[in-house]
MDTraj code that builds the backbone (N, CA, C; nanometers):
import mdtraj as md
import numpy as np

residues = "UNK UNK UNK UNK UNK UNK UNK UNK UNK UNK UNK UNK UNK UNK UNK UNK UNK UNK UNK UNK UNK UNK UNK UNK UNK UNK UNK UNK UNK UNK UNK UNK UNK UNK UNK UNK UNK UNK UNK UNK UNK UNK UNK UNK UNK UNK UNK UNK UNK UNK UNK UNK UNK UNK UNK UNK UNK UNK UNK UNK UNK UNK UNK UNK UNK UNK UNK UNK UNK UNK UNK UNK UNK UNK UNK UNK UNK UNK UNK UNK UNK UNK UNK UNK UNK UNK UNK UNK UNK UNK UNK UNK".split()
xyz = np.array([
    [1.7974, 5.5547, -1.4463],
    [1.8012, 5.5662, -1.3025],
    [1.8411, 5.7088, -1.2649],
    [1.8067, 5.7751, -1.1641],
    [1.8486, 5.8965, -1.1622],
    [1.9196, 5.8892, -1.0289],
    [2.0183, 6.0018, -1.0501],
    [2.1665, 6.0267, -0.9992],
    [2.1021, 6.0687, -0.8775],
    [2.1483, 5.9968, -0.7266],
    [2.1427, 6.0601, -0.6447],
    [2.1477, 6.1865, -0.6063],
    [2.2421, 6.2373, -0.7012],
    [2.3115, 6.4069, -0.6515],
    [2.1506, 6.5250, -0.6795],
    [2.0823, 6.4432, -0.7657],
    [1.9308, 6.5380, -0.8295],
    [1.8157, 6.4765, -0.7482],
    [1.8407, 6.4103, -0.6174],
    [1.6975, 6.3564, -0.5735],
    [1.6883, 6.5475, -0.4811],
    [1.5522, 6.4697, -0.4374],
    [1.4915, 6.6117, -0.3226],
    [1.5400, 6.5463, -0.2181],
    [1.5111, 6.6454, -0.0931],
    [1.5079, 6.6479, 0.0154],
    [1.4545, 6.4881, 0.1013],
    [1.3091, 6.5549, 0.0649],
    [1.2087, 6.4433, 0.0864],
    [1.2388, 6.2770, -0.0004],
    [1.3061, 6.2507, -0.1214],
    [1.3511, 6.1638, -0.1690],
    [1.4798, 6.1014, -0.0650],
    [1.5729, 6.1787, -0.0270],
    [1.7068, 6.1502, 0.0643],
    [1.6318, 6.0870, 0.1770],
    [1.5106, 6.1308, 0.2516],
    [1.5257, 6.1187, 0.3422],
    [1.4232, 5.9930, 0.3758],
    [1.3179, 5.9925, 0.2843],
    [1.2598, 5.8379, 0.2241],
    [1.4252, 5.7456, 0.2133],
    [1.5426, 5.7529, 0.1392],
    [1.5946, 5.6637, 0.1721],
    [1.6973, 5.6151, 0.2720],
    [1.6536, 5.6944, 0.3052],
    [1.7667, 5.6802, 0.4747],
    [1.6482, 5.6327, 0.5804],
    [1.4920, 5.6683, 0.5712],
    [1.4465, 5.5842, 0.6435],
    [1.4195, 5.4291, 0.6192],
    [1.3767, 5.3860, 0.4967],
    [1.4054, 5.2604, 0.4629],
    [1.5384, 5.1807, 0.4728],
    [1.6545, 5.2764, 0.4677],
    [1.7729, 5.1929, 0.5281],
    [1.7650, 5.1566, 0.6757],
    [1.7100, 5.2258, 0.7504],
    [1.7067, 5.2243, 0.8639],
    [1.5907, 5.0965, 0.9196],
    [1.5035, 5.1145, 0.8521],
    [1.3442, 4.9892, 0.8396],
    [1.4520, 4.8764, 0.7902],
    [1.5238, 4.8819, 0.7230],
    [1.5569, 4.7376, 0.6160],
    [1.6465, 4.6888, 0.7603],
    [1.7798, 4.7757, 0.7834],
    [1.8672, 4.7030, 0.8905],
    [1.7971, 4.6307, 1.0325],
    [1.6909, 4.7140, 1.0386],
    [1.6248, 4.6289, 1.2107],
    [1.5816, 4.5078, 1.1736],
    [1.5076, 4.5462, 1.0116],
    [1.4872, 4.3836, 0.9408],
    [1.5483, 4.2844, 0.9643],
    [1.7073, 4.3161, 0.9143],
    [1.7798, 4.1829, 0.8817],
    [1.8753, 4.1502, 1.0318],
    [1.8779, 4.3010, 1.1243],
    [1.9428, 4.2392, 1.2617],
    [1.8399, 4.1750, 1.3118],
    [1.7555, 4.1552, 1.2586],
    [1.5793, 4.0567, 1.3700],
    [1.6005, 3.9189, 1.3038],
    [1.5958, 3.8977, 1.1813],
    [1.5308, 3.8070, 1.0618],
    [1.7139, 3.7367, 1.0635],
    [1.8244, 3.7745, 1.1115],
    [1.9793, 3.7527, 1.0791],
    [1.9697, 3.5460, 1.1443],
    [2.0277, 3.5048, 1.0733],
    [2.1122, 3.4277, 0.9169],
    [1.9968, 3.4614, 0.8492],
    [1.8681, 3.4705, 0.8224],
    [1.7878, 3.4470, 0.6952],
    [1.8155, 3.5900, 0.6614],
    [1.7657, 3.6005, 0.5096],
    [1.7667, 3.7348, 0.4563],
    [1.6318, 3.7834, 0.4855],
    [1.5931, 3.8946, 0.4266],
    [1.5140, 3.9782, 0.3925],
    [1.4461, 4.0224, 0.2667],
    [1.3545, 3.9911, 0.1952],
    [1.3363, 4.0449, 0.0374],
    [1.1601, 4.1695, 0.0806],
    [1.2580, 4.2901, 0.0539],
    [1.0708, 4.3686, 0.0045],
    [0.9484, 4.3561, -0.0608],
    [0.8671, 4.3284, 0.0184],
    [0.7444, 4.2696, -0.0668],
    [0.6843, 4.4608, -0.1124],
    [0.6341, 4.5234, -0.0053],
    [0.5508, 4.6487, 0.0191],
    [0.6313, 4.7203, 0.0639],
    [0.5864, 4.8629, 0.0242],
    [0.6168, 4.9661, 0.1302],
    [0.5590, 5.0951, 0.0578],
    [0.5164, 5.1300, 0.2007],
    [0.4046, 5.3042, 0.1834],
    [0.4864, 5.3836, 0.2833],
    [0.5243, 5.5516, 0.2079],
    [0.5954, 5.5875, 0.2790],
    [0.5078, 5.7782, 0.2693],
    [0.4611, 5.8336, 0.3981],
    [0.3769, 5.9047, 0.4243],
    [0.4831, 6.0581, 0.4659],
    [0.4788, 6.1752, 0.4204],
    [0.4731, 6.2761, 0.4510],
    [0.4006, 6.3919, 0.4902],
    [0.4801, 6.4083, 0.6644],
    [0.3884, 6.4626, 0.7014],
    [0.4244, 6.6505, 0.7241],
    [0.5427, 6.6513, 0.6904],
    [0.5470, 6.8099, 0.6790],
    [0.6996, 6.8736, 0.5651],
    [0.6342, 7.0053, 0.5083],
    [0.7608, 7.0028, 0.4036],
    [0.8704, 6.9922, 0.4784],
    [1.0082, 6.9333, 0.4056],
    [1.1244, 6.8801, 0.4473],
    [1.2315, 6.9559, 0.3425],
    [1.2914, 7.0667, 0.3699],
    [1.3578, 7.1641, 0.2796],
    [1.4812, 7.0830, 0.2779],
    [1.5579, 7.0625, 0.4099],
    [1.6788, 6.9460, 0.3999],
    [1.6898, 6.8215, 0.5073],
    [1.7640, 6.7122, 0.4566],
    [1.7119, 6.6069, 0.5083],
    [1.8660, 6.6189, 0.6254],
    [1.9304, 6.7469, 0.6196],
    [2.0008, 6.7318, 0.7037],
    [1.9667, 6.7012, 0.8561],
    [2.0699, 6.6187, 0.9495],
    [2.0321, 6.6643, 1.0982],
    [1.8952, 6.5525, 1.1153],
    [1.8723, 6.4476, 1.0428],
    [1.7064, 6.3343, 1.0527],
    [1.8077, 6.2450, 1.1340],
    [1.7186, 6.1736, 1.2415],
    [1.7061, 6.0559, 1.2945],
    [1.6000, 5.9906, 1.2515],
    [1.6425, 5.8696, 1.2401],
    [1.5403, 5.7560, 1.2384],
    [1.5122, 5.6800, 1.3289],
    [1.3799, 5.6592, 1.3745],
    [1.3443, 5.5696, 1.4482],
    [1.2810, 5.4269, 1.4430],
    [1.3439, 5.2974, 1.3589],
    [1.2731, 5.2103, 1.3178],
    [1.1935, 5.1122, 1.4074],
    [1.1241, 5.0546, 1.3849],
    [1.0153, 4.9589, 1.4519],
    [0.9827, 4.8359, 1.4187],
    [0.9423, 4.7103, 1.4676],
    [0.9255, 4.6151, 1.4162],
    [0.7994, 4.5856, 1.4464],
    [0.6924, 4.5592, 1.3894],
    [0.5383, 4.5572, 1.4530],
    [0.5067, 4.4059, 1.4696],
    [0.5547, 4.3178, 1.3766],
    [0.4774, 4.1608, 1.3786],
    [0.6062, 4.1322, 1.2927],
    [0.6574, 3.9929, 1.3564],
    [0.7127, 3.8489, 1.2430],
    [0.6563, 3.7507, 1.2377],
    [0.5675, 3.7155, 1.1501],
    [0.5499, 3.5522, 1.1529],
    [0.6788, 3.4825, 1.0421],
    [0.6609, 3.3347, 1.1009],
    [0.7737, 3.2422, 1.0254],
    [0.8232, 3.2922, 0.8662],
    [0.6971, 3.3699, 0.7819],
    [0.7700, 3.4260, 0.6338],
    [0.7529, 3.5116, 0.6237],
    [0.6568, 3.6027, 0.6915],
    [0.6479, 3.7442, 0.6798],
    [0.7273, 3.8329, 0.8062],
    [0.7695, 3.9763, 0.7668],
    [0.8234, 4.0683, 0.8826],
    [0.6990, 4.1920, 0.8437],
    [0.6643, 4.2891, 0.9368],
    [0.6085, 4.4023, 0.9127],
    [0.6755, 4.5070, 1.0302],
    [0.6845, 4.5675, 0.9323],
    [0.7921, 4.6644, 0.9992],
    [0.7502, 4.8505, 0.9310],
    [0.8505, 4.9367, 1.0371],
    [0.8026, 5.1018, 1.0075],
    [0.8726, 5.1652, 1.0656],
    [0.8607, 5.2536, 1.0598],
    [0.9356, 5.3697, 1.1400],
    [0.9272, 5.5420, 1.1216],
    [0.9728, 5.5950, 1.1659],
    [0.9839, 5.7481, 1.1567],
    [1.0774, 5.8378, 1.1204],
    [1.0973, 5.9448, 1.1121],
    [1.2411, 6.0619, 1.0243],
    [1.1761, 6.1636, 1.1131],
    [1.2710, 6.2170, 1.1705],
    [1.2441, 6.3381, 1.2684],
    [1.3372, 6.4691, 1.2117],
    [1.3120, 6.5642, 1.1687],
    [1.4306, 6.6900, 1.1797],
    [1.3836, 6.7381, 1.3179],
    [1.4520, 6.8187, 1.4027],
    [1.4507, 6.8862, 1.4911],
    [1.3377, 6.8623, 1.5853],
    [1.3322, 6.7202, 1.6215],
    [1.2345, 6.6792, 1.6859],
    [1.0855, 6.6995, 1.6680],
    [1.0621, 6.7367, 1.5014],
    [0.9550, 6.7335, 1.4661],
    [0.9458, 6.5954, 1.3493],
    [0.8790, 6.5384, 1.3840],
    [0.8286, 6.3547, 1.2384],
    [0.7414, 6.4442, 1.1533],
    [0.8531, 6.3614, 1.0503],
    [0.8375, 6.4506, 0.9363],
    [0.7957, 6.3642, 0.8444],
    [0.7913, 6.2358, 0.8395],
    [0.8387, 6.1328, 0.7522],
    [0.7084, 5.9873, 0.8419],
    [0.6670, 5.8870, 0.8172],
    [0.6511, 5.8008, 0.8695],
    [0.6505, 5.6617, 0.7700],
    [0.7012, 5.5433, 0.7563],
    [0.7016, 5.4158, 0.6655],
    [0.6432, 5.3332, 0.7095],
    [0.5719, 5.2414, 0.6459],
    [0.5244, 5.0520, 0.6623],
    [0.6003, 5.0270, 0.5844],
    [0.6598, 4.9014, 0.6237],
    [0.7200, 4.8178, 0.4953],
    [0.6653, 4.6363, 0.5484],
    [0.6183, 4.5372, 0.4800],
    [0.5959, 4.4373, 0.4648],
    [0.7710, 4.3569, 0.3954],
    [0.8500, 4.2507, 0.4679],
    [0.9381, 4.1688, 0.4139],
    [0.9051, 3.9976, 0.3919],
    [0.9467, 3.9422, 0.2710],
    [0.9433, 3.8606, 0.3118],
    [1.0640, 3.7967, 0.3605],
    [1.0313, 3.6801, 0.4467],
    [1.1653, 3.6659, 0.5514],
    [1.2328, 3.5034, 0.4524],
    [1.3569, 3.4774, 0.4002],
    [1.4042, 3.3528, 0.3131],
    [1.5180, 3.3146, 0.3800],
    [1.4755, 3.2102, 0.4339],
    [1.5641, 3.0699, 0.5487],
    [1.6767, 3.1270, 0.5019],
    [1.8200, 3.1110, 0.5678],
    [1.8988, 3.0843, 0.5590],
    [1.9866, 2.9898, 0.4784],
])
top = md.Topology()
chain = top.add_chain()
for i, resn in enumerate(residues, 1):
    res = top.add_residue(resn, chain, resSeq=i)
    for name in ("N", "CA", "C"):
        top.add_atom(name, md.element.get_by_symbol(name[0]), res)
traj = md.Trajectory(xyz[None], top)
């Protein structure tokens, strides 16, 4: 597994937007959990540091077992970053 302290930029900031995709998940989908089926995660301009990113997550469709969900990573009000992620949603 490799040590956080050696990811890139663009690696940090892939996971701070999926934290951000996962939590709208489980505050939507809450008592049931959440399990990751998919996820495609698109860059759209170099990202030297992931300092100073907002995320903007989204929820596009829930049906009863599926969630589809996405969102964005902005530095300096430029999207830098954009995600899909597919969940599946498990009862409570």
């Amino acid at each position: 597994m490799t040590d956080a302290a050696t990811l890139q930029a663009d690696e940090k900031l892939a996971l701070g937007l999926m934290g951000a995709i996962r939590k709208a998940a489980e505050d939507l989908c809450a008592p049931a959990a959440v399990d990751l089926v998919s996820v495609t995660v698109d860059v759209s301009a170099h990202i030297g540091s992931a300092a100073g990113a907002t995320f903007e997550p989204r929820i596009d469709r829930r049906t009863r077992t599926i969630l589809f969900a996405g969102g964005t990573a902005s530095i300096g009000g430029e999207t830098v970053m954009s995600a899909t992620a597919v969940y599946s949603i498990r009862p409570a």
